[in-house]
PDB file as gemmi writes it, atoms N, CA and C in Angstrom:
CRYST1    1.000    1.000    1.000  90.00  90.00  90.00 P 1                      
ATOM      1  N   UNK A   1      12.639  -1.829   2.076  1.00  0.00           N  
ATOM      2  CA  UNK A   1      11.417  -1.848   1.292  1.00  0.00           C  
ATOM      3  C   UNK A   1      10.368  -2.756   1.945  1.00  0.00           C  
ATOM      4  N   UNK A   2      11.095  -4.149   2.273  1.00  0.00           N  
ATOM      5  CA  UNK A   2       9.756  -4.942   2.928  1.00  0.00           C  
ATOM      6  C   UNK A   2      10.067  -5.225   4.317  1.00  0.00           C  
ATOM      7  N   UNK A   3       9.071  -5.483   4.823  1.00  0.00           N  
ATOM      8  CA  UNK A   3       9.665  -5.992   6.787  1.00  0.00           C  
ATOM      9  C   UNK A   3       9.433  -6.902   6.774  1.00  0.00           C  
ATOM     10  N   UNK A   4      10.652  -7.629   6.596  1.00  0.00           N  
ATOM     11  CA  UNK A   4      10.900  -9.179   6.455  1.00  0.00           C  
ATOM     12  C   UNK A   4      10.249  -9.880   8.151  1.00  0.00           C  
ATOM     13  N   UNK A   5      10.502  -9.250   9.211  1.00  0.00           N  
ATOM     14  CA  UNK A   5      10.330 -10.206  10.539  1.00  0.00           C  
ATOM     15  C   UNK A   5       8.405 -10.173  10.030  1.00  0.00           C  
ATOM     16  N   UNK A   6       7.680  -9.221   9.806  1.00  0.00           N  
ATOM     17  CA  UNK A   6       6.163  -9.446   9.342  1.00  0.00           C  
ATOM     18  C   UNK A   6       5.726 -10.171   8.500  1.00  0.00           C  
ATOM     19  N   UNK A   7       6.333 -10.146   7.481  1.00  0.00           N  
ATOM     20  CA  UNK A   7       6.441 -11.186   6.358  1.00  0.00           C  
ATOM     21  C   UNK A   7       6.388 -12.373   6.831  1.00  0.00           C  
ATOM     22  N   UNK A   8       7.436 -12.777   7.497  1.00  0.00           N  
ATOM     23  CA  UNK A   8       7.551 -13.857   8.727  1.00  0.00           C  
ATOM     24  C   UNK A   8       6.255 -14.409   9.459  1.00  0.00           C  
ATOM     25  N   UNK A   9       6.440 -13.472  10.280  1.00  0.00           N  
ATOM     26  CA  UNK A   9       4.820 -13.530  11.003  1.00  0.00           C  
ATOM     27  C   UNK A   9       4.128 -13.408  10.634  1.00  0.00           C  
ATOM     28  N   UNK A  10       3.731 -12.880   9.266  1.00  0.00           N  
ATOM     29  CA  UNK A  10       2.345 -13.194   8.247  1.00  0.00           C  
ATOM     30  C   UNK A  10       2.285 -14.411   7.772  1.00  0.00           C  
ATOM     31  N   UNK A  11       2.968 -15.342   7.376  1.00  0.00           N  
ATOM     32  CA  UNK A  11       3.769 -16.753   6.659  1.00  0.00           C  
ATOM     33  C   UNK A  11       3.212 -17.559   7.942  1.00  0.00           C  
ATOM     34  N   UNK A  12       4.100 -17.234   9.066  1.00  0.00           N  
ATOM     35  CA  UNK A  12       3.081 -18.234  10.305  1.00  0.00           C  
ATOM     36  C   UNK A  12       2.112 -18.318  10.855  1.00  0.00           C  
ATOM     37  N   UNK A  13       1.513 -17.150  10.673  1.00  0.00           N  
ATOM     38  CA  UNK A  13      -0.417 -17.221  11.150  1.00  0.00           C  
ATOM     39  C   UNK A  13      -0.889 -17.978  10.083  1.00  0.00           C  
ATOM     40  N   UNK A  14      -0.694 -17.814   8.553  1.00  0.00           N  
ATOM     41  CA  UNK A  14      -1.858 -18.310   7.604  1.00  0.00           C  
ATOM     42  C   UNK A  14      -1.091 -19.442   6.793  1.00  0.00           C  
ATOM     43  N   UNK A  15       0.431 -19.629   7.481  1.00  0.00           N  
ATOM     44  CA  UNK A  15       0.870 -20.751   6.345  1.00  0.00           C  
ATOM     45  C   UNK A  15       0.922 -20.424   4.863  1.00  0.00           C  
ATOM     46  N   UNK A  16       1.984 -20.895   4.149  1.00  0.00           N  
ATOM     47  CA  UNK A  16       2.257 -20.430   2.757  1.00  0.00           C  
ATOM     48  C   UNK A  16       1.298 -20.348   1.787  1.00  0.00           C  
ATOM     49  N   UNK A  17       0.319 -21.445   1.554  1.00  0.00           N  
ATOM     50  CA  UNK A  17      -0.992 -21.251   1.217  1.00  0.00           C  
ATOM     51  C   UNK A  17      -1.552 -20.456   1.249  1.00  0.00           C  
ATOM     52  N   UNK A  18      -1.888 -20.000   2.356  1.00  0.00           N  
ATOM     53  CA  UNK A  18      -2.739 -19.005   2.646  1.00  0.00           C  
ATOM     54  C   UNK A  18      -1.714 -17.551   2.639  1.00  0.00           C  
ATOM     55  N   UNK A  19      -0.676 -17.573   3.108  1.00  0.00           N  
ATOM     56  CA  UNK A  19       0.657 -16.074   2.237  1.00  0.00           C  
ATOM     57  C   UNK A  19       0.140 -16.183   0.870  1.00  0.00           C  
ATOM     58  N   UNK A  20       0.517 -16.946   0.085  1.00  0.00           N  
ATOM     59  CA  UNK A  20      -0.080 -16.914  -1.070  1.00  0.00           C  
ATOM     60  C   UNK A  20      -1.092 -16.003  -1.485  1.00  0.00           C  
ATOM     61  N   UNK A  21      -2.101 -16.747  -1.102  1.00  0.00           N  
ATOM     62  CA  UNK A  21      -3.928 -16.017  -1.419  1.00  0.00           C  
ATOM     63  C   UNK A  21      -3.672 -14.784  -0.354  1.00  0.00           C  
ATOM     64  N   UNK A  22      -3.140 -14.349   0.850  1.00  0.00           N  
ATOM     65  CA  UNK A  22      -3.124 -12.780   1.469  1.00  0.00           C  
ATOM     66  C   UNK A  22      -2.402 -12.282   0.088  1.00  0.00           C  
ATOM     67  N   UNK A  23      -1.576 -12.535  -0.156  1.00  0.00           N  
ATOM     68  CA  UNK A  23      -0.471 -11.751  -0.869  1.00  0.00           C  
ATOM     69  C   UNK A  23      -1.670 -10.833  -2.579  1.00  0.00           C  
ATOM     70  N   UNK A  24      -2.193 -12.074  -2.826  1.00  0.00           N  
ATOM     71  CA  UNK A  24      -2.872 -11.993  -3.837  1.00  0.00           C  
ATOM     72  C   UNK A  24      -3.806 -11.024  -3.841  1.00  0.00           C  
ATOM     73  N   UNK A  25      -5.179 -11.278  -2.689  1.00  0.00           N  
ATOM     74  CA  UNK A  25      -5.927 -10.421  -2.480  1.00  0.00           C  
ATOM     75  C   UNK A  25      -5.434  -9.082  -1.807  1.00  0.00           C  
ATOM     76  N   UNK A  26      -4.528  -8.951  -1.498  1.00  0.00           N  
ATOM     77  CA  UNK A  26      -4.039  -7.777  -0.861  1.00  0.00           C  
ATOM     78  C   UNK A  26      -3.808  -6.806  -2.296  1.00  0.00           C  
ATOM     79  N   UNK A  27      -3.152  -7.605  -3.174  1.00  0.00           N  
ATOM     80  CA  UNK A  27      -2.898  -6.576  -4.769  1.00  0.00           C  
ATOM     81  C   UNK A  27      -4.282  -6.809  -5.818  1.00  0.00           C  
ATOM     82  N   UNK A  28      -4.707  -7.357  -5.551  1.00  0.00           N  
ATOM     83  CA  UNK A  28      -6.028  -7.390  -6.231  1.00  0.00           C  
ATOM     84  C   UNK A  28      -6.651  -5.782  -5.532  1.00  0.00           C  
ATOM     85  N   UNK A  29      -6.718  -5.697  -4.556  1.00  0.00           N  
ATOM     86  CA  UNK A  29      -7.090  -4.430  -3.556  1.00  0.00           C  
ATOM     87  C   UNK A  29      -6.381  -3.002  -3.760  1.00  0.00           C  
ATOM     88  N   UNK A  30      -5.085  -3.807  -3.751  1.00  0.00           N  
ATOM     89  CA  UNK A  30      -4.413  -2.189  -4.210  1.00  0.00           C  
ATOM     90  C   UNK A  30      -4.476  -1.517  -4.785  1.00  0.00           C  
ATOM     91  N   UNK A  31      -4.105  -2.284  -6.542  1.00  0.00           N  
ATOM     92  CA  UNK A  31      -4.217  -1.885  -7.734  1.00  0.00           C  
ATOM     93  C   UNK A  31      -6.032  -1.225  -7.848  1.00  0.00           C  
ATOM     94  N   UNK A  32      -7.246  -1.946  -7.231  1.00  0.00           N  
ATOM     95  CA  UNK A  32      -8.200  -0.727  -7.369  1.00  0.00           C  
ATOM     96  C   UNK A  32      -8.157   0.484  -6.574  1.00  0.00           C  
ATOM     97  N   UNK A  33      -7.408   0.200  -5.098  1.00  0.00           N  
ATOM     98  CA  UNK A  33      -7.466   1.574  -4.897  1.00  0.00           C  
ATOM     99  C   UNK A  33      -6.603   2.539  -5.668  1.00  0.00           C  
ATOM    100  N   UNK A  34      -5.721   2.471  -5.968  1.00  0.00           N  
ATOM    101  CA  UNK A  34      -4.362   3.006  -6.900  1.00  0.00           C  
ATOM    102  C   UNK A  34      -5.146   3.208  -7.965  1.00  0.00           C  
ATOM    103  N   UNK A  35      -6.001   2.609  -8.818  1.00  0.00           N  
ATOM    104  CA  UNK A  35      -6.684   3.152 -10.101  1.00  0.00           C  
ATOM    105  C   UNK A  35      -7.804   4.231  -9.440  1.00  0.00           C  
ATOM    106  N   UNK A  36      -8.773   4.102  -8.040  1.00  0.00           N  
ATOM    107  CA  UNK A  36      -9.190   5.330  -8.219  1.00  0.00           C  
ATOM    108  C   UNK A  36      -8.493   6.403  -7.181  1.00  0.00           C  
ATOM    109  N   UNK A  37      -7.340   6.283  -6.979  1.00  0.00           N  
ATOM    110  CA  UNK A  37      -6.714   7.347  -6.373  1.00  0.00           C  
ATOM    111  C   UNK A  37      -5.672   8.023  -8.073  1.00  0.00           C  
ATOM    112  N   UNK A  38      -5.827   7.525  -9.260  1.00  0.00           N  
ATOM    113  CA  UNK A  38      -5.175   8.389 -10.150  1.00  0.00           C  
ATOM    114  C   UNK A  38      -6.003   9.266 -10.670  1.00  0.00           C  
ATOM    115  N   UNK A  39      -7.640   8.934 -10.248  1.00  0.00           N  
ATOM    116  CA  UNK A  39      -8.948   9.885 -11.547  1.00  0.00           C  
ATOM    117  C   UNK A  39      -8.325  11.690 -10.520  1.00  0.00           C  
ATOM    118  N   UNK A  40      -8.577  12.174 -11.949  1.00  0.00           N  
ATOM    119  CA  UNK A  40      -7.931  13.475 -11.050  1.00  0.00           C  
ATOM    120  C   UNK A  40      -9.443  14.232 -10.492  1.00  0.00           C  
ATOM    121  N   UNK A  41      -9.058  14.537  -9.094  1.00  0.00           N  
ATOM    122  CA  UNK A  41     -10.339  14.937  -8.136  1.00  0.00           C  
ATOM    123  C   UNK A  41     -10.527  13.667  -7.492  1.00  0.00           C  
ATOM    124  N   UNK A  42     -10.264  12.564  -7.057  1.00  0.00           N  
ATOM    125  CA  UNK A  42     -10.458  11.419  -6.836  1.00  0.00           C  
ATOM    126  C   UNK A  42     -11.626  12.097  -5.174  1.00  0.00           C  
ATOM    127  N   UNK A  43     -12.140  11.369  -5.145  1.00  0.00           N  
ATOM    128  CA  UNK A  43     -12.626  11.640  -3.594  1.00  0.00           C  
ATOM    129  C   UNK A  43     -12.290  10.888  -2.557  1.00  0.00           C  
ATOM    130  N   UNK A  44     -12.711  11.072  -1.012  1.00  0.00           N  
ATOM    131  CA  UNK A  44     -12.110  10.289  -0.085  1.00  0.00           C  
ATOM    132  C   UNK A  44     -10.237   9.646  -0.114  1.00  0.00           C  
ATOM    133  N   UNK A  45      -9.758  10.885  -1.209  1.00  0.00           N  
ATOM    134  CA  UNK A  45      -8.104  10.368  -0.750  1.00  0.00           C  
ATOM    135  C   UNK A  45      -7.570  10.171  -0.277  1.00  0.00           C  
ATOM    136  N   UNK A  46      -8.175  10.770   1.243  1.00  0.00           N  
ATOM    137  CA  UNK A  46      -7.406  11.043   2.429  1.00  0.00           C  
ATOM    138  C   UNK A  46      -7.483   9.158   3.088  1.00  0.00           C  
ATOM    139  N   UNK A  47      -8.772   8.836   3.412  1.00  0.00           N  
ATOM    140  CA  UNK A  47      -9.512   8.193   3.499  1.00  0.00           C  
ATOM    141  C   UNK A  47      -8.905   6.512   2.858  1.00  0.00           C  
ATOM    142  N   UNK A  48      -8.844   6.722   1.390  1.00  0.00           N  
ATOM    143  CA  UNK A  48      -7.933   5.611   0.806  1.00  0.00           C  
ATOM    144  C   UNK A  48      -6.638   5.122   1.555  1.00  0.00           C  
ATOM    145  N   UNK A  49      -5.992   6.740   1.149  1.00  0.00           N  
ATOM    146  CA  UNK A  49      -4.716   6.617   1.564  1.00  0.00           C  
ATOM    147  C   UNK A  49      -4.448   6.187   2.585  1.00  0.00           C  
ATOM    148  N   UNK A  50      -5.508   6.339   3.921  1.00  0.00           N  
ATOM    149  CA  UNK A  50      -5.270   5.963   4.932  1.00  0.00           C  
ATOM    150  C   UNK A  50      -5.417   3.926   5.235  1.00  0.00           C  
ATOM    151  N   UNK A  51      -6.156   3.920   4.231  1.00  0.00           N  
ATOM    152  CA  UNK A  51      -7.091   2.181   4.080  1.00  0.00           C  
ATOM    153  C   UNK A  51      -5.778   1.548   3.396  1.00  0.00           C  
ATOM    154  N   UNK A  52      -4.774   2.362   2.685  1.00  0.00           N  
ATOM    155  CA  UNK A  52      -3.505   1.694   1.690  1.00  0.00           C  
ATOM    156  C   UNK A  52      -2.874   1.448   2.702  1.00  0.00           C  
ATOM    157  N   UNK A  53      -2.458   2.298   3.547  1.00  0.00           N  
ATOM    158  CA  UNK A  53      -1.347   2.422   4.519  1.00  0.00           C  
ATOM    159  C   UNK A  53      -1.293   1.039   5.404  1.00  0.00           C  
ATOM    160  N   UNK A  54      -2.635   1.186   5.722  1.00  0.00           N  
ATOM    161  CA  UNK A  54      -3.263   0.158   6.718  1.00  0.00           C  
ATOM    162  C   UNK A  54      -2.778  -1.060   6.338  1.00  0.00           C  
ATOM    163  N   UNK A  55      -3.617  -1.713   4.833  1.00  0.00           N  
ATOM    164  CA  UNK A  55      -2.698  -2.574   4.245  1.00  0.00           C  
ATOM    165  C   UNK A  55      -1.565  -3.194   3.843  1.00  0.00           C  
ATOM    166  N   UNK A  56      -1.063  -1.845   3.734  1.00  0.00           N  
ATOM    167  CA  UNK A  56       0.452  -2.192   3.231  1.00  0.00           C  
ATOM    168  C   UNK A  56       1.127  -2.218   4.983  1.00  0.00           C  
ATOM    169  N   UNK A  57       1.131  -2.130   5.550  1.00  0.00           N  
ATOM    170  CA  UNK A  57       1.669  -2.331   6.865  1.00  0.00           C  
ATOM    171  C   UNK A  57       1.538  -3.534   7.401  1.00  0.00           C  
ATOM    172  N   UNK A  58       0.475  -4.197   6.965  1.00  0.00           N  
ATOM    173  CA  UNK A  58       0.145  -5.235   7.320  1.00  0.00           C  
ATOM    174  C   UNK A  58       0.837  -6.191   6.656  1.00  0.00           C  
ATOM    175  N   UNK A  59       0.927  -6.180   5.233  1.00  0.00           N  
ATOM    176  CA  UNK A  59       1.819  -7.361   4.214  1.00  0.00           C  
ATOM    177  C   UNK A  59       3.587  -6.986   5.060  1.00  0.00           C  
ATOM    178  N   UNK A  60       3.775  -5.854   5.297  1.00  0.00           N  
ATOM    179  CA  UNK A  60       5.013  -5.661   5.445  1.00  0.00           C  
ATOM    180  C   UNK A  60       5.457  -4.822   4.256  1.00  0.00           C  
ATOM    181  N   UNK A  61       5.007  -3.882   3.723  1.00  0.00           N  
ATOM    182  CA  UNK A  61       5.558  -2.922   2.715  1.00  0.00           C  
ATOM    183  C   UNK A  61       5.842  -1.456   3.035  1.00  0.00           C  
ATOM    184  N   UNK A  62       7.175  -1.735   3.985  1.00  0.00           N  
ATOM    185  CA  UNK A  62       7.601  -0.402   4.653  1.00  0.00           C  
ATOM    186  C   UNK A  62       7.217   0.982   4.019  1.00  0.00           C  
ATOM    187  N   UNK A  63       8.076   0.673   2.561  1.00  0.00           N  
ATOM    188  CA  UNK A  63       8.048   1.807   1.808  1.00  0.00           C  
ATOM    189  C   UNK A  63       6.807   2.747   0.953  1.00  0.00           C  
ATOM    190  N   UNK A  64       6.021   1.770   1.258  1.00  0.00           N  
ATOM    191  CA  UNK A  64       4.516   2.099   0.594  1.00  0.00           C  
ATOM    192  C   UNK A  64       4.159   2.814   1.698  1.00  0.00           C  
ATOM    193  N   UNK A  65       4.051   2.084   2.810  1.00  0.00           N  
ATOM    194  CA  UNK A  65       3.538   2.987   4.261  1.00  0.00           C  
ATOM    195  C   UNK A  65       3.976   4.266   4.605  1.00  0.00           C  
ATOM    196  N   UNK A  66       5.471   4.428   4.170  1.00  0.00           N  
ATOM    197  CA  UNK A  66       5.891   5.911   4.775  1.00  0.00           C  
ATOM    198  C   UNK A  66       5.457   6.653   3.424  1.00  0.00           C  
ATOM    199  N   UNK A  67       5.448   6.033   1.992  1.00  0.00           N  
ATOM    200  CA  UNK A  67       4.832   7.145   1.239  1.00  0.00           C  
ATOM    201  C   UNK A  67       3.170   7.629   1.431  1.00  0.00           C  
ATOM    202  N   UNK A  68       3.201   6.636   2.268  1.00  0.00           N  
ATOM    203  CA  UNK A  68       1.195   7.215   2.208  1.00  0.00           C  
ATOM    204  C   UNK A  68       1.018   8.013   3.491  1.00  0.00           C  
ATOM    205  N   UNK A  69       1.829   7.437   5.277  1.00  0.00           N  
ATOM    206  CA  UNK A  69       1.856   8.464   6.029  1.00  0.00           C  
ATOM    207  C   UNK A  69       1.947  10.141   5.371  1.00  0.00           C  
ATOM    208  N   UNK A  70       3.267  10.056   4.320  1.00  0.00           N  
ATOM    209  CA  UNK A  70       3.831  11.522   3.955  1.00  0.00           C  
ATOM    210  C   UNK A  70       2.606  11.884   3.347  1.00  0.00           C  
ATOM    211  N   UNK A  71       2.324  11.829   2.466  1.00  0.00           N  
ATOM    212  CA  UNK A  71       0.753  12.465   1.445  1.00  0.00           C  
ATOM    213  C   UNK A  71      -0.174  12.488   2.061  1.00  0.00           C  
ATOM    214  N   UNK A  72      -0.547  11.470   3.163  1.00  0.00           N  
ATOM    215  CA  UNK A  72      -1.875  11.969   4.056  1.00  0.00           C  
ATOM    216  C   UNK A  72      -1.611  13.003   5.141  1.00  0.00           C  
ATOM    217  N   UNK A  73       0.018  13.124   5.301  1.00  0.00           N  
ATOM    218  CA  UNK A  73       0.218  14.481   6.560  1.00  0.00           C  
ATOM    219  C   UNK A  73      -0.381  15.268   5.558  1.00  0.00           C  
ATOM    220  N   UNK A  74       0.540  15.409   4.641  1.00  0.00           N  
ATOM    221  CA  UNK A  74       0.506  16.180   3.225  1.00  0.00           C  
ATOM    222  C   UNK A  74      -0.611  17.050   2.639  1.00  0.00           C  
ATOM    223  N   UNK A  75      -1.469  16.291   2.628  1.00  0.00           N  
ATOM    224  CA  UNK A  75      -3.008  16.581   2.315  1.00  0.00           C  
ATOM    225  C   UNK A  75      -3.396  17.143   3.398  1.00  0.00           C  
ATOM    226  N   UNK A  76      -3.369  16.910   4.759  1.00  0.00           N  
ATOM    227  CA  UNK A  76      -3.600  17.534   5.752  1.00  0.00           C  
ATOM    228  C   UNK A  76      -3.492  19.014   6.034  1.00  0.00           C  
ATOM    229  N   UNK A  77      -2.041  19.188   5.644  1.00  0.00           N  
ATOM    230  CA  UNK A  77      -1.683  20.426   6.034  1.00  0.00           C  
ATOM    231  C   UNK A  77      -1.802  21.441   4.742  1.00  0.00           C  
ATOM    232  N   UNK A  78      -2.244  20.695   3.724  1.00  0.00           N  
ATOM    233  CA  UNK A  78      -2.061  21.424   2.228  1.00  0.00           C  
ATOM    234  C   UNK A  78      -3.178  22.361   1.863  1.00  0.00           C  
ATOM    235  N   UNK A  79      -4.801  21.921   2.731  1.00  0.00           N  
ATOM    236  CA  UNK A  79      -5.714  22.598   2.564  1.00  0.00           C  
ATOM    237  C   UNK A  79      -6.436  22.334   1.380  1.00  0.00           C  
ATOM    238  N   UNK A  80      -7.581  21.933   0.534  1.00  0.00           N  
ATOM    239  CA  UNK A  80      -8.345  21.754  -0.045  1.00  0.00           C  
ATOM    240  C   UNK A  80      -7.777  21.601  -1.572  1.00  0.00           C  
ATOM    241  N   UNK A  81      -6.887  22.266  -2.025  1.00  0.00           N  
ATOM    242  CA  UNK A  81      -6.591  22.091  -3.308  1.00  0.00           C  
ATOM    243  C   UNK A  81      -4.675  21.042  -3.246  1.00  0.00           C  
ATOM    244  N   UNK A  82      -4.322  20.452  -1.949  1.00  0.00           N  
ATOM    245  CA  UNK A  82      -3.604  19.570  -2.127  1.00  0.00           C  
ATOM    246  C   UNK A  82      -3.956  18.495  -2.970  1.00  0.00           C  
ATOM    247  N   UNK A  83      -2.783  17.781  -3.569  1.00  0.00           N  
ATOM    248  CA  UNK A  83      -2.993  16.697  -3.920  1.00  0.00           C  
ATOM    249  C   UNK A  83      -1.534  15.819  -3.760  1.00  0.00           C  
ATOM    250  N   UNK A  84      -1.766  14.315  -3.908  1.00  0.00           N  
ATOM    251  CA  UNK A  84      -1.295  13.295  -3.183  1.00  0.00           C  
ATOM    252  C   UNK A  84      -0.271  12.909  -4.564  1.00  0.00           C  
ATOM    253  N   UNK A  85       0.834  12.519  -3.816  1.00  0.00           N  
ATOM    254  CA  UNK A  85       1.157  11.878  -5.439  1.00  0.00           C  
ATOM    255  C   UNK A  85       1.365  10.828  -5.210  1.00  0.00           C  
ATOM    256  N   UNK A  86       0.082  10.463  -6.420  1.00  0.00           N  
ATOM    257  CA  UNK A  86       0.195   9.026  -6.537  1.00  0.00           C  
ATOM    258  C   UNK A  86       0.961   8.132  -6.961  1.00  0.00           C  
ATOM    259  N   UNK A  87       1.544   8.749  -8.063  1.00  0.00           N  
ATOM    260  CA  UNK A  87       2.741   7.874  -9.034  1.00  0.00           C  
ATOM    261  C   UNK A  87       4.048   7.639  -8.009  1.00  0.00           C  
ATOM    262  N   UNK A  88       4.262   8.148  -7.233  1.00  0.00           N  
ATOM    263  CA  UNK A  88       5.491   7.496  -6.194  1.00  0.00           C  
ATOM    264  C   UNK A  88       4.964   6.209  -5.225  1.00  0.00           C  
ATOM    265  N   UNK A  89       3.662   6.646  -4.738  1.00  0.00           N  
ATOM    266  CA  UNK A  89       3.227   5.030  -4.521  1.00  0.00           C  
ATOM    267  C   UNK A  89       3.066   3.931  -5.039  1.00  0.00           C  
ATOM    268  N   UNK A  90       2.719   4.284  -6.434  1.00  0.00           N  
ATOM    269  CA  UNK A  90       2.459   3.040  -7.118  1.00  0.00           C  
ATOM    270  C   UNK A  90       3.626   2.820  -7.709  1.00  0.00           C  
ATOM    271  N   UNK A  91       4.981   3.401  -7.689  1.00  0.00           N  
ATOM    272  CA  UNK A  91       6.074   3.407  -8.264  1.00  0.00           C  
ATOM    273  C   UNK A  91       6.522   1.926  -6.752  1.00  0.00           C  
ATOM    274  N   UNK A  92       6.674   2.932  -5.664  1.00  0.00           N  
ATOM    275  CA  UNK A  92       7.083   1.736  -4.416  1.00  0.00           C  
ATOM    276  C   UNK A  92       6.195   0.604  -4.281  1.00  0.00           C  
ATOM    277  N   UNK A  93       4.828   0.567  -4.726  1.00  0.00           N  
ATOM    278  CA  UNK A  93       4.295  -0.315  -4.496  1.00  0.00           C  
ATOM    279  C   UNK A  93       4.635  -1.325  -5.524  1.00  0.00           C  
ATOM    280  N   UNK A  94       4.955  -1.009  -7.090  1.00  0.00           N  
ATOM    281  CA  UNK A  94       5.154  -2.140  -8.083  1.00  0.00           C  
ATOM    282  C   UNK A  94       6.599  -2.725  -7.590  1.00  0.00           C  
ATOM    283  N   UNK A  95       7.448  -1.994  -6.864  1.00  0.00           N  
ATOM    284  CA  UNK A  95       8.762  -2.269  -6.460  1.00  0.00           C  
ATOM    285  C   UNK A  95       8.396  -3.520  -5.281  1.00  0.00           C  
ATOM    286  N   UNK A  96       7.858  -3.366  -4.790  1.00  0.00           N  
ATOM    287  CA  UNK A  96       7.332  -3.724  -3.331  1.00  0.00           C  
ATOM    288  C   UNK A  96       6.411  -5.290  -3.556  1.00  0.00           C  
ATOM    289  N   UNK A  97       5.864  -5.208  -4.705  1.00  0.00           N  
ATOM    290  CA  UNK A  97       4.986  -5.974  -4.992  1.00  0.00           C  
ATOM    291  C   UNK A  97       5.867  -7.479  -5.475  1.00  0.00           C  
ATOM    292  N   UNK A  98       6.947  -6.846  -6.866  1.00  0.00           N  
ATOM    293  CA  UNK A  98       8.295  -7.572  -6.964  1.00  0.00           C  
ATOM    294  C   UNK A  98       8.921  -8.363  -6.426  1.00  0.00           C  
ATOM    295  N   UNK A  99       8.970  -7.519  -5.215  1.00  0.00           N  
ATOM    296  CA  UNK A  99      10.412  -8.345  -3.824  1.00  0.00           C  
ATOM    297  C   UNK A  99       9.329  -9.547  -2.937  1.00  0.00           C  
ATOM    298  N   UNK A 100       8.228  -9.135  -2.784  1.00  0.00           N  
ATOM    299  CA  UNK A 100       7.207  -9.767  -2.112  1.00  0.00           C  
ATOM    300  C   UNK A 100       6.622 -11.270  -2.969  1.00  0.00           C  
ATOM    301  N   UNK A 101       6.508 -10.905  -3.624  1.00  0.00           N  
ATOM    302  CA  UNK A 101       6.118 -11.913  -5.018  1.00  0.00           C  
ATOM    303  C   UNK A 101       7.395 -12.770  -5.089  1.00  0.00           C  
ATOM    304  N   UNK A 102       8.461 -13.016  -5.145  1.00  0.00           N  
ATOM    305  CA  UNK A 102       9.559 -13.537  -5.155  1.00  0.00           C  
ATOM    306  C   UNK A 102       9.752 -14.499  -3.834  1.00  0.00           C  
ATOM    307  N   UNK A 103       9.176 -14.438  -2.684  1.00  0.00           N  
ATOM    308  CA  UNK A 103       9.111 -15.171  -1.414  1.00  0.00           C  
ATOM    309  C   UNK A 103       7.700 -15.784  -1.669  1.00  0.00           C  
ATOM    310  N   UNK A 104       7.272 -16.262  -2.795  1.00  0.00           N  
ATOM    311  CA  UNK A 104       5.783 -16.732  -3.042  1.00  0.00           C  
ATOM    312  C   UNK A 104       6.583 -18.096  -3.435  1.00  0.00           C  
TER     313      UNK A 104                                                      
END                                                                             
């Protein structure tokens, strides 16, 4: 679920303090993109999804990342009336958020 050696190396660039406040503003961020990736028709999903991924790769949230790679192939290949599912991300991400929050 999380990549502990990044976690790591996130902890030693900014020091626990500052893990802290990343950790924070990183879900302050999420949770709005996650609220407007649920309005149904959301726009720029692709786009989000791609800005989540980004993020979550960065904290170290494996499992968030491969669900957003999958839905943005997803959307890709699905053609105009695809849609993304969101509720499995935000399902791994509250999971994700948990295990992460616990090394705070």
């Amino acid at each position: 679920m999380l990549n502990q050696a990044r976690i790591a190396e996130l902890r030693d660039e900014v020091g626990d303090d500052g893990f802290a406040e990343v950790i924070k503003i990183f879900c302050e961020e999420v949770e709005e993109i996650l609220d407007q990736l649920d309005a149904p028709g959301a726009p720029n999903l692709a786009e989000r999804l791609h800005f989540l991924k980004g993020s979550a790769l960065n904290i170290g949230m494996e499992q968030v990342v491969a669900l957003c790679i999958a839905e943005e192939d997803r959307l890709r290949g699905g053609g105009a009336g695809a849609e993304a599912d969101i509720a499995a991300i935000r399902d791994a991400y509250s999971a994700s958020r948990k295990a992460i929050e616990s090394l705070l």
